[in-house]
MARPAGU-574896 format. One line per field, with one value per residue (C-alpha): residue number from 1; x, y, z. Coordinates in steps of 0.5 Angstrom, whole numbers, plus 500, padded with zeros to 3 digits. Layout:
! MARPAGU-574896
keba = [NUM; ...]
xx = [X; ...]
yy = [Y; ...]
zz = [Z; ...]
END
This chain:
! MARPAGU-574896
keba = [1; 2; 3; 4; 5; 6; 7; 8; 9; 10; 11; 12; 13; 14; 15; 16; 17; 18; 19; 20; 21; 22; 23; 24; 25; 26; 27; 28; 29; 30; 31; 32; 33; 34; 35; 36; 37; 38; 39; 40; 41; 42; 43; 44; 45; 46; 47; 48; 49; 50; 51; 52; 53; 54; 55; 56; 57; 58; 59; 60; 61; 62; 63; 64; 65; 66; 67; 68; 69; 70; 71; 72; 73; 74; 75; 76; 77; 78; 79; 80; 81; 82; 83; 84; 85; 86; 87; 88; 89; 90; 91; 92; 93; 94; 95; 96; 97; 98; 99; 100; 101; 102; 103; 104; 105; 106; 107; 108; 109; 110; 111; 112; 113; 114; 115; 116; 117; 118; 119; 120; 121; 122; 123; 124; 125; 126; 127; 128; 129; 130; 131; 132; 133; 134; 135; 136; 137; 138; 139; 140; 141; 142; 143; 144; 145; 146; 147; 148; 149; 150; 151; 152; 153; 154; 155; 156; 157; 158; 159; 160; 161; 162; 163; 164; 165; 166; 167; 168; 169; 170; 171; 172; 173; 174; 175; 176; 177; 178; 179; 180; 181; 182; 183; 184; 185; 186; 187; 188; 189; 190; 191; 192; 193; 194; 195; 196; 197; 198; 199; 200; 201; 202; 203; 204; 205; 206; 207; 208; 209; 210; 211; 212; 213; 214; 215; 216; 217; 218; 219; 220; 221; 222; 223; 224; 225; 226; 227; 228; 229; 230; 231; 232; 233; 234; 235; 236; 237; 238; 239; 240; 241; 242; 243; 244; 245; 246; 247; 248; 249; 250; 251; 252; 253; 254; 255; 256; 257; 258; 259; 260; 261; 262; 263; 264; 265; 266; 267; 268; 269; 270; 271; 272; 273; 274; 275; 276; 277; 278; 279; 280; 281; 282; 283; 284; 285; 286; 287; 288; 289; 290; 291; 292; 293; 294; 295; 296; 297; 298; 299; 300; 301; 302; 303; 304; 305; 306; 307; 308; 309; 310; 311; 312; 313; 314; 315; 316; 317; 318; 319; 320; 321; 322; 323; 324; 325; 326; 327; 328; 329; 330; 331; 332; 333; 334; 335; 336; 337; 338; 339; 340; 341; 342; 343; 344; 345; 346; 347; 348; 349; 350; 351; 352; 353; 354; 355; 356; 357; 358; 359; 360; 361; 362; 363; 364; 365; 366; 367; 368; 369; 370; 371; 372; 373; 374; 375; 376; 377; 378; 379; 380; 381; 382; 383; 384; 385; 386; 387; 388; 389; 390; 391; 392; 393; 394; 395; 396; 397; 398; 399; 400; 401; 402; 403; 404; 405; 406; 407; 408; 409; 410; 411; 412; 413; 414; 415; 416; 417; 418; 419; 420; 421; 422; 423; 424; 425; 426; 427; 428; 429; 430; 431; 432; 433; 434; 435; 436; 437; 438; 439; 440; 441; 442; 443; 444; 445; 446; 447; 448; 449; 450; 451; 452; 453; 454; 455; 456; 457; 458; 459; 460; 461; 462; 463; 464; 465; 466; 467; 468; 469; 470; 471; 472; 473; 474; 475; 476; 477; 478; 479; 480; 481; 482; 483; 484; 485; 486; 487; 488; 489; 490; 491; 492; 493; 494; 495; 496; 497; 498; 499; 500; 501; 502; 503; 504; 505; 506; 507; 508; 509; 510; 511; 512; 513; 514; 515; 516; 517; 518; 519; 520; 521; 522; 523; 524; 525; 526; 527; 528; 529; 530; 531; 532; 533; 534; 535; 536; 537; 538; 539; 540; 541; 542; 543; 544; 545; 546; 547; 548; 549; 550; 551; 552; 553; 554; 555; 556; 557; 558; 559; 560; 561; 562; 563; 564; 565; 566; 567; 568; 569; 570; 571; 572; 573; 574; 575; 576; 577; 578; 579; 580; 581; 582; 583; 584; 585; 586; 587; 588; 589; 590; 591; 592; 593; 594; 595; 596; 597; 598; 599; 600; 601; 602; 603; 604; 605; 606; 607; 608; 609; 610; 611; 612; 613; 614; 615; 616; 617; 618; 619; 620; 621; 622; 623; 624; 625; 626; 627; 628; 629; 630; 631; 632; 633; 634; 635; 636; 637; 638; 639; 640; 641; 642; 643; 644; 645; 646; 647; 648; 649; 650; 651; 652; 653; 654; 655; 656; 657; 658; 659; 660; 661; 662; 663; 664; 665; 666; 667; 668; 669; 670; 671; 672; 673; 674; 675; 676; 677; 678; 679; 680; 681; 682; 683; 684; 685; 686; 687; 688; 689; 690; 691; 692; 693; 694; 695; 696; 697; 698; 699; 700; 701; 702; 703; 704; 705; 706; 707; 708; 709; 710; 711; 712; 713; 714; 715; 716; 717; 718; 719; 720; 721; 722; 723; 724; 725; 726; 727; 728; 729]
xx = [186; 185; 189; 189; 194; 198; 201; 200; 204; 205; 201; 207; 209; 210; 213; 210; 213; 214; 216; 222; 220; 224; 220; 220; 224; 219; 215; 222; 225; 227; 220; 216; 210; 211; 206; 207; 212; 212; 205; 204; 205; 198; 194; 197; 191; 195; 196; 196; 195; 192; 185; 184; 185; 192; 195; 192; 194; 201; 202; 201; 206; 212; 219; 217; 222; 225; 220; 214; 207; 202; 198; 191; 193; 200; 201; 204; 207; 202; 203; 196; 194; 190; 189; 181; 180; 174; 170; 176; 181; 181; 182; 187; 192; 194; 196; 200; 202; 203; 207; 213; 211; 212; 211; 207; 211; 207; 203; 198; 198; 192; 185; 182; 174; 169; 162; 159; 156; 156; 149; 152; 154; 156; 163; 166; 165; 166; 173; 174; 173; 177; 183; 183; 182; 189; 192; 191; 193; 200; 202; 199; 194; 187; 181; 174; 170; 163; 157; 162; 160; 161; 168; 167; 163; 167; 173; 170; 168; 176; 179; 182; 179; 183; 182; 187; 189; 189; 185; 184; 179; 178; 171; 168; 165; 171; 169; 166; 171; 171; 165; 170; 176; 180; 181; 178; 177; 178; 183; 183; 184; 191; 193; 191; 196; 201; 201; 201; 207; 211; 206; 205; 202; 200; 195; 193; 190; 184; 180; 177; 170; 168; 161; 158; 152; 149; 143; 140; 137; 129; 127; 124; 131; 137; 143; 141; 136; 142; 146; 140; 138; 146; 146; 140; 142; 148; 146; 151; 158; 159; 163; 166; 172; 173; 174; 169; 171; 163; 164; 160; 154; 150; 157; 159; 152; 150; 152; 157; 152; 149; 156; 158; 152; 153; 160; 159; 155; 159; 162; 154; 155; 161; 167; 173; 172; 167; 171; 168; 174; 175; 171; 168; 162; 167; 171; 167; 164; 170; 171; 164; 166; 173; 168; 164; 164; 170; 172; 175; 178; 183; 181; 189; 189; 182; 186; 191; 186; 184; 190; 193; 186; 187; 194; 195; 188; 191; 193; 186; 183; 184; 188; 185; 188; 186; 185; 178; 176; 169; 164; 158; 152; 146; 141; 139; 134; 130; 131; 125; 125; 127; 127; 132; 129; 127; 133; 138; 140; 141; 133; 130; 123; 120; 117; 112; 109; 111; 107; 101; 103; 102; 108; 106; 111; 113; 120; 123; 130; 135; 142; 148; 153; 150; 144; 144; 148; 144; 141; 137; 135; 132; 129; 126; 123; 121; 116; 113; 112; 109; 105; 103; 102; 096; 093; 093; 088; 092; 099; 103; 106; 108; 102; 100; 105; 111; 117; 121; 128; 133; 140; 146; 152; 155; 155; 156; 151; 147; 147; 146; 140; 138; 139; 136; 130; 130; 131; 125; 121; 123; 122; 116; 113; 115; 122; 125; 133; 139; 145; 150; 153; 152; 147; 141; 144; 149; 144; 146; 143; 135; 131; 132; 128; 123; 120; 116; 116; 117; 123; 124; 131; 135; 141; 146; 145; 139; 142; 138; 139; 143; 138; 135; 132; 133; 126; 125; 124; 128; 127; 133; 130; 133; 130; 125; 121; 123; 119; 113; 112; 114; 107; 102; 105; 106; 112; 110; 113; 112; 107; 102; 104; 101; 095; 093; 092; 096; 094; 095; 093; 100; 105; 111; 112; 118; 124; 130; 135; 142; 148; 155; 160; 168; 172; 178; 181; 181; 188; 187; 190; 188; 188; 193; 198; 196; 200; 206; 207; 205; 209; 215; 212; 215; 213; 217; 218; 213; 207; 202; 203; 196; 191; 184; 178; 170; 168; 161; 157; 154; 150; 149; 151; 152; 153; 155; 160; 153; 151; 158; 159; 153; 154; 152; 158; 163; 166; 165; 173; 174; 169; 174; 175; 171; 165; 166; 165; 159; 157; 161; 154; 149; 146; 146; 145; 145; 146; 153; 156; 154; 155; 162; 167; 176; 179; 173; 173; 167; 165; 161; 157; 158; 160; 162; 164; 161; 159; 164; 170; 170; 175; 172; 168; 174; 177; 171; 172; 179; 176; 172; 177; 176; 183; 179; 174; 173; 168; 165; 167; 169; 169; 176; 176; 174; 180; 185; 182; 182; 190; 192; 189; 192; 185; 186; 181; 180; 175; 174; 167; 166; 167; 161; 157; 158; 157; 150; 147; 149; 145; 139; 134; 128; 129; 137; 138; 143; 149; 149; 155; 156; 158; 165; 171; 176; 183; 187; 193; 196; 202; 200; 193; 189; 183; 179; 172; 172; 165; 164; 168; 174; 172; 174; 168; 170; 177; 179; 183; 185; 189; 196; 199; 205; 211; 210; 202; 206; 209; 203; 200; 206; 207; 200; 197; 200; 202; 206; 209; 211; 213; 217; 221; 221; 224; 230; 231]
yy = [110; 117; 117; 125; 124; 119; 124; 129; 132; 128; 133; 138; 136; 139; 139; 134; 127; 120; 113; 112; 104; 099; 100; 092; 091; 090; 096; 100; 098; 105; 108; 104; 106; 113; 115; 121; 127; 134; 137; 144; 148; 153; 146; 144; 146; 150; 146; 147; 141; 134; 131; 125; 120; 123; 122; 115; 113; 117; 111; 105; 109; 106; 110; 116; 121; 125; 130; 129; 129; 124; 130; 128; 127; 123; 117; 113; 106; 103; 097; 096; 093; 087; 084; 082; 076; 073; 067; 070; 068; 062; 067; 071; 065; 064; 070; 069; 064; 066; 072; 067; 068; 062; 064; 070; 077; 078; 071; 075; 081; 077; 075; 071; 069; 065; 069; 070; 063; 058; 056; 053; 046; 043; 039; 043; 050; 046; 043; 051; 054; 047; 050; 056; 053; 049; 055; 059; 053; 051; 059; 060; 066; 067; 064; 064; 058; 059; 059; 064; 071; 077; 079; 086; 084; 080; 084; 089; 083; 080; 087; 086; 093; 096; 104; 109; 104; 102; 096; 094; 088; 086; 088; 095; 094; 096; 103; 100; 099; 107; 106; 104; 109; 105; 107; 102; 101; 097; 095; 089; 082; 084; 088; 083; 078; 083; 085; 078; 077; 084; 087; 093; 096; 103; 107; 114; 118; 121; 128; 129; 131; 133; 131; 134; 132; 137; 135; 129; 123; 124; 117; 112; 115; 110; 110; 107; 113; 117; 115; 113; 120; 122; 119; 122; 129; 129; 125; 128; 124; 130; 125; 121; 118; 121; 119; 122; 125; 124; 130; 134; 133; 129; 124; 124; 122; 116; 108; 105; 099; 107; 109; 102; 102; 109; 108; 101; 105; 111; 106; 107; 113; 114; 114; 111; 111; 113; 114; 117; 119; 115; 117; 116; 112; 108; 107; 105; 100; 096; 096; 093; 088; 086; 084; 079; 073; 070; 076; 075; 084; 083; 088; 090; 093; 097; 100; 102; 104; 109; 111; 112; 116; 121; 123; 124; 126; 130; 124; 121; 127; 131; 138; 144; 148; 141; 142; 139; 138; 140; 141; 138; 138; 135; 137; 130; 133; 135; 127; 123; 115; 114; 109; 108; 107; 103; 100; 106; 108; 116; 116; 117; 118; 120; 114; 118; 120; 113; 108; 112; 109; 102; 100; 092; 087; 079; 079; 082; 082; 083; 080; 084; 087; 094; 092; 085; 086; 086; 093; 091; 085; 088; 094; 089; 084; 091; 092; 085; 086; 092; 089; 084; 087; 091; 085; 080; 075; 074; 072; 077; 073; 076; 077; 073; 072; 075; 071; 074; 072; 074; 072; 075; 078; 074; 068; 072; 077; 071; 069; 075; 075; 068; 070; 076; 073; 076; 071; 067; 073; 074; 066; 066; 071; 068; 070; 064; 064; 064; 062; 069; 071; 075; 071; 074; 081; 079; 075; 068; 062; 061; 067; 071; 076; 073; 077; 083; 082; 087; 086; 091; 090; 092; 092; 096; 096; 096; 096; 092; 084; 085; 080; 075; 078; 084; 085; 085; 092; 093; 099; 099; 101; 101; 094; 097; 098; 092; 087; 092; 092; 084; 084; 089; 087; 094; 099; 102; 105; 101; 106; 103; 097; 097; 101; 097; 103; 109; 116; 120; 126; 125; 125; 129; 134; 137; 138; 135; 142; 140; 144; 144; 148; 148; 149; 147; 148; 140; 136; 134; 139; 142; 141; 146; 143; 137; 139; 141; 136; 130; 134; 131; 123; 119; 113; 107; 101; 096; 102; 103; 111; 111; 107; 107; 104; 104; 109; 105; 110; 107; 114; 111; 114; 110; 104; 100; 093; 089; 091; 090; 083; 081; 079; 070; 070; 073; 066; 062; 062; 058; 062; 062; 069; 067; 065; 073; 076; 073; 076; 082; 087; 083; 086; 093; 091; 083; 086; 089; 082; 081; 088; 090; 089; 088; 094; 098; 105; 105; 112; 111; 116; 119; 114; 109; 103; 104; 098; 092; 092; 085; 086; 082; 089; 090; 083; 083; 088; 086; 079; 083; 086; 092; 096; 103; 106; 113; 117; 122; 120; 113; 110; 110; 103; 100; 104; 101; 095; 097; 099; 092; 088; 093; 096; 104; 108; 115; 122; 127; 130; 135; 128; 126; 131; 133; 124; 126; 132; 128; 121; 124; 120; 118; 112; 111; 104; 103; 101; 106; 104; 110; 110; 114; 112; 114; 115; 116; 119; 116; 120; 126; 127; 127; 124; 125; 123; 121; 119; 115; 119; 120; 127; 129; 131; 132; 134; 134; 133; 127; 126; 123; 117; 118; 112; 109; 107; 105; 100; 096; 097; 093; 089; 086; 088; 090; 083; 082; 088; 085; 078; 082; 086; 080; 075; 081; 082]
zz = [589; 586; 579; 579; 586; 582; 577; 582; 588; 596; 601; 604; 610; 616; 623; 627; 631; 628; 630; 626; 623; 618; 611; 609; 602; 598; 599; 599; 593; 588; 589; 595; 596; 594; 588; 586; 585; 589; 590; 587; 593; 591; 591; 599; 604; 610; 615; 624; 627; 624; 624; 629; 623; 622; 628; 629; 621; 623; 628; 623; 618; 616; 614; 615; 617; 622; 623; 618; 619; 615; 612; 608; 601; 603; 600; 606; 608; 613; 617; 621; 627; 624; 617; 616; 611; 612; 607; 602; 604; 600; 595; 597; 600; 592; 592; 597; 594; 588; 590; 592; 600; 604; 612; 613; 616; 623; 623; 629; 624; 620; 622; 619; 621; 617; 616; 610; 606; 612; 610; 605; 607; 600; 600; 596; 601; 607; 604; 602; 610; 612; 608; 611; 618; 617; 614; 619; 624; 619; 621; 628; 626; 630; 627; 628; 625; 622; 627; 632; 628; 623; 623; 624; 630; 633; 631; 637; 641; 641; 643; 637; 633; 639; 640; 637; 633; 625; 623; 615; 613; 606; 607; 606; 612; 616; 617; 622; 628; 628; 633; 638; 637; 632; 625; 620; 613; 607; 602; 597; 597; 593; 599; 604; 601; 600; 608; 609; 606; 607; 614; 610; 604; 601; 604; 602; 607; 605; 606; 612; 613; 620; 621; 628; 631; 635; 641; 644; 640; 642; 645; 639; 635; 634; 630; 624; 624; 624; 618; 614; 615; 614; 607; 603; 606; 603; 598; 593; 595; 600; 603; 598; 599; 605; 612; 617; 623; 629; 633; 638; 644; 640; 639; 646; 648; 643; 646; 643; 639; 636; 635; 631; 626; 623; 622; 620; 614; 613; 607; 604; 604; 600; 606; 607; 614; 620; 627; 633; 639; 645; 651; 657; 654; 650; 657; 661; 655; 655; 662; 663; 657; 661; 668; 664; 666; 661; 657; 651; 653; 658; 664; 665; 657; 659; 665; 660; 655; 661; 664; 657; 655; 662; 662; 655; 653; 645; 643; 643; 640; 634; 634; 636; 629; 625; 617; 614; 608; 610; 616; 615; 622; 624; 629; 633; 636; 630; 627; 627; 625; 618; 612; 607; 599; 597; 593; 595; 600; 597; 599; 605; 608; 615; 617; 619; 612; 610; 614; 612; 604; 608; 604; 604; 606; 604; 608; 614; 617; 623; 620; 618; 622; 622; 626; 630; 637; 643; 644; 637; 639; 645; 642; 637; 643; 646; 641; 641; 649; 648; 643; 648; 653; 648; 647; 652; 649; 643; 642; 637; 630; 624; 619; 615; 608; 612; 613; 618; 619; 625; 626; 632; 629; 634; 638; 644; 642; 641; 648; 651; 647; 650; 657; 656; 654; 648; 643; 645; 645; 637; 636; 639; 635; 629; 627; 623; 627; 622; 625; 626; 619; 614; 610; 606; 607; 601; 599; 601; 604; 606; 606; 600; 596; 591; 584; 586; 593; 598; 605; 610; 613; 619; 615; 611; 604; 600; 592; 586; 587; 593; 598; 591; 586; 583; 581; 588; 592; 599; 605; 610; 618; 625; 628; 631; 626; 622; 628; 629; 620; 622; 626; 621; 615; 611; 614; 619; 627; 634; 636; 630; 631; 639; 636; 631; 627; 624; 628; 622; 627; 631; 625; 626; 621; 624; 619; 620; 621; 618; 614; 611; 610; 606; 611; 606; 600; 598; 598; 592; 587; 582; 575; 573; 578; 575; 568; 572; 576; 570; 564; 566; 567; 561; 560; 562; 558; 557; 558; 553; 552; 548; 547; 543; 542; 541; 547; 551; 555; 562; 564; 571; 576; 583; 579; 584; 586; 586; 580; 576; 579; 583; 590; 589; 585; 590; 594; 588; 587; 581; 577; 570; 566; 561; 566; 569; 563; 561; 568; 568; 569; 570; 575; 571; 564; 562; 555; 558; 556; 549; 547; 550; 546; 548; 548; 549; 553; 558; 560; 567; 571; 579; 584; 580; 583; 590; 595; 598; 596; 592; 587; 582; 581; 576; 574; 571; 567; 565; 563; 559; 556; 559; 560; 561; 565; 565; 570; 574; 580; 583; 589; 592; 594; 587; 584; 590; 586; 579; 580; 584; 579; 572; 571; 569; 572; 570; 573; 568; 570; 563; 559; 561; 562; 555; 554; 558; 553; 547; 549; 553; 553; 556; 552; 554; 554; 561; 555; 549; 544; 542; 535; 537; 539; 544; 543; 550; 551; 558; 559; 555; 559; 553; 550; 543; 540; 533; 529; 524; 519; 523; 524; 532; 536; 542; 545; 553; 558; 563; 569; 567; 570; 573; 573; 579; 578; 571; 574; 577; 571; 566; 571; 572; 578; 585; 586; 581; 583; 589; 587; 582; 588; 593; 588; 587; 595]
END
């Protein structure tokens, strides 16, 4: 949640048609969920039309009146289609409980399914996905045990990510139902328990990039080449916090599992979500899907979908005159296999200048939801194949010192695979199977990276730690080139890989041809709107108008939820305040724990908090004493976590460039204590520095905090709030 917009004005609304729907009381109580005062009216983007996401986000809106319009900038309440949990729900549901909730409010609202830590067979995580499972059984919810698959996959199997709807999951990787036509993205754990109990939470609906993709994909070039390329050339948050909109030729012509994998990704490369329009190929996908032999799409709701799709086709689409926050292109024709890092996903290579690096191997892996459907295990088989059928002599096996693991996102795409022959194909090659999950990509279970190796990896995130050792090194690549570097055991293309040598003569050269352009004026308001719309929040009681502290400096930009809170500790839901305090950082800077002290200011770099959505990323910091983060930019899901757990977060880019030039070094270490502290006026939007001697070096602004983010934060957090309301109703 973006702390400029809490003090600032609600986007103005304009003429537009809305379901009238009942508010729940909880959310309705005095402000709801209406965050902000009027919006300067100089700082509102002049709107026609709405965006593909507006409309579809209007449909899940709640109590919006006669004639409003959801505007990107609004803060709404949504009630979505689905709530996903997964191996967290054993954290939400004491949240739940603790809310005071006995009975959830729409018991076939939630989704819970069992996908990240089932390798794990100790009596205490088996006792723990058994307390889910009888959770979901005691309130009649949907539940799928460990073994059927991911959840974002299994959601699209399910027909439950339905298109033109709104699904949220707590996992950042919702973005993904985007491929099919439906609004996915992330909230927090705190949210999920607040629409069990409630249906609804908040929502602000972000800005929306449009992103067309001009042309044709050249034959060898997938999806995962798409977004690996789309995150290191717009590697300076262009699409930061945005909702990205895929138009264009090149989006129409991409299969539906392409379409899956880069909105799947958009949450690495910073948005909030990553949706493509409903069309003929996304149809006629559903419709073969609903003719399998035990479906789990029902056909008659494919032949709505369709109908539906035919006679109102601008429902399905955005407004002509539609308002965006930008317009960025890429032209797939001029796009080559990529691959992403290492260790960032901000850095991409063509594969054609990378393999002549010979990049040597010791793991490689097709896991995760990006990358593991049927088409990538068919692409992987067809490079063993074609191998195969090179040398027909020898039987093709990964290369010695390279374990290669291979698990389905699913168990229906896992038996697609074995009909196919695929699977086998892989197995026979030396792939060792994992059963369908998460696994090694949030670095559980068999398999992980070891000190100083080298993984090259069908998944979608390559951050320091995130798969084993942080002292490992991780690439990301379609799954193509993951078996044929598997056989040579150093990166390198299919077509090496049948050669047995890499033709340096045939690299391609090409550039890749790509643009951008603001098409907007941003919706969020600008600085001077701030000080009007702020100058009349006064604090409400039990709010702390100021606060002071020594002032701690993590110049790192992007740096992310693995290395504020590292992955292994994430389902380890007794891990007591103290324990997260001493791992608070750990993936980052070990020193981070001994160093900080309570009621220290952390000021931190662009992108902070980037990566999943787990929010002990803040309840870290709070048990570490931390009440203020202070940065350049941060991630709009890890200030959703920040704000429902009582976390300030604040954005003041000049701060830290002025941090920057003071502490440049080449020496810096990765947390400078500074010497200085900070003294923070949270009402009055202000921030001093002072030295040792009491003598002010640095004067700025800050963006305020206006009464209703004030009221989470005396309260404690969201679920505070909400207990607090229910228990008045």
């Amino acid at each position: 949640m973006s702390f400029r917009l809490l003090v600032a004005a609600a986007a103005a609304r304009r003429v537009g048609t809305a379901p009238r729907t009942h508010r729940h009381p909880a959310l309705a109580a005095r402000r709801g969920f209406v965050f902000t005062a009027p919006r300067a009216e100089e700082a509102v983007p002049q709107h026609g039309g709405q965006t593909l996401v507006e409309k579809i986000a209007q449909r899940h809106a709640v109590g919006l009146g006669a004639g409003e319009a959801v505007r990107s900038g609004d803060f709404i309440a949504i009630r979505p289609r689905h709530v996903m949990t997964h191996d967290n729900t054993g954290a939400v549901i004491p949240k739940f409980r603790s809310i005071g909730a006995t009975r959830l409010a729409d018991a076939q609202q939630p989704v819970f399914a069992l996908d990240h830590d089932i390798q794990n067979t100790s009596a205490k995580n088996m006792a723990k996905y058994h307390g889910i499972e009888q959770f979901a059984q005691t309130h009649g919810s949907r539940f799928y045990p460990a073994g059927r698959g991911i959840a974002h996959q299994v959601l699209v199997e399910e027909g439950l990510a339905w298109p033109g709807s709104m699904v949220v999951g707590s996992d950042s990787h919702s973005n993904m139902y985007g491929g099919v036509g439906c609004l996915g993205t992330p909230v927090v754990r705190t949210d999920a328990a607040a629409i069990w109990a409630t249906a609804q939470t908040w929502w602000q609906a972000p800005p929306v990039a449009r992103v067309e993709l001009r042309g044709a994909l050249p034959p060898g070039v997938v999806g995962k080449d798409v977004i690996v390329a789309l995150c290191a050339l717009f590697s300076h948050d262009e699409v930061l916090n945005h909702a990205v909109e895929f138009v264009g030729a090149g989006a129409h012509a991409l299969p539906i599992e392409d379409r899956l994998a880069i909105s799947n990704m958009t949450t690495e490369w910073g948005a909030l979500a990553g949706l493509f329009a409903v069309d003929d190929v996304t149809l006629r996908w559903y419709e073969s899907c609903a003719a399998r032999p035990r479906a789990t799409v029902s056909a008659d709701a494919v032949a709505a979908l369709r109908a539906s799709v035919e006679a109102e086709p601008g429902r399905w689409i955005a407004d002509r005159d539609a308002a965006y926050a930008k317009h960025l292109w890429l032209d797939l024709e001029s796009l080559t296999p990529h691959v992403s890092g290492p260790d960032s996903v901000k850095v991409a290579t063509p594969l054609a200048a990378l393999e002549r690096r010979r990049v040597s191997i010791n793991k490689a892996y097709i896991v995760s939801c990006v990358n593991s459907r049927a088409k990538d295990l068919r692409e992987a088989a067809d490079v063993i194949r074609a191998v195969q059928n090179a040398r027909p002599n020898s039987p093709v096996r990964a290369a010695d010192g390279v374990a290669w693991y291979v698990a389905a996102a699913s168990s229906q795409v896992m038996a697609d695979a074995q009909a196919s022959g695929d699977w086998q194909v892989l197995v026979d090659a030396g792939a060792k199977t994992l059963p369908p999950g998460c696994g090694p990509c949030i670095g559980l279970g068999v398999g992980l990276l070891e000190d100083g190796e080298v993984g090259i990896s069908a998944t979608n995130r390559n951050y320091k730690g995130r798969m084993g050792s942080k002292k490992a090194h991780t690439y990301l690549s379609s799954p193509a080139v993951v078996a044929a570097s598997a056989i040579q055991g150093f990166i390198c293309s299919p077509a090496t890989a049948v050669s047995g040598a890499i033709d340096s003569a045939a690299a391609d050269t090409r550039s890749v041809r790509f643009g951008i352009e603001n098409a907007a004026p941003s919706p969020r308001a600008s600085a001077s709107s701030l000080g009007a719309s702020a100058a009349a929040s006064d604090a409400i009681r039990g709010f702390p108008t100021s606060l002071a502290g020594r002032l701690v400096f993590l110049p790192a930009d992007n740096l992310n939820t693995d290395g504020i809170y590292p992955g292994k500790y994430t389902y380890q839901d007794d891990i007591t305040r103290e324990q997260m305090k001493a791992i608070v950082m750990e993936n980052y800077d070990p020193e981070f724990s001994r160093l900080v002290q309570p009621d220290d200011v952390v000021v931190a770099g662009a992108n902070f908090g980037t990566g999943s959505s787990r929010e002990q990323a803040a309840t870290a910091l709070l048990a570490a004493g931390v009440r203020l983060v202070v940065c350049e930019s941060a991630s709009e899901t890890f200030k959703r976590n920040a704000v429902n757990n009582g976390l300030l977060v604040l954005e003041s880019p000049r701060l830290v460039q002025w941090l920057r030039k003071r502490f440049q070094s080449p020496d810096a270490a990765p947390t400078i204590v500074s010497g200085l502290d900070a003294h923070v006026g949270l009402v009055a939007g202000k921030i001093q520095l002072t030295d040792s001697s009491g003598a002010s070096v640095y004067d700025g602004d800050l963006p305020r905090i206006g009464k209703a983010a004030q009221e989470i934060i005396v309260a404690g957090g969201l679920e505070n709030w909400v207990r607090a309301r229910m228990a008045a109703q």
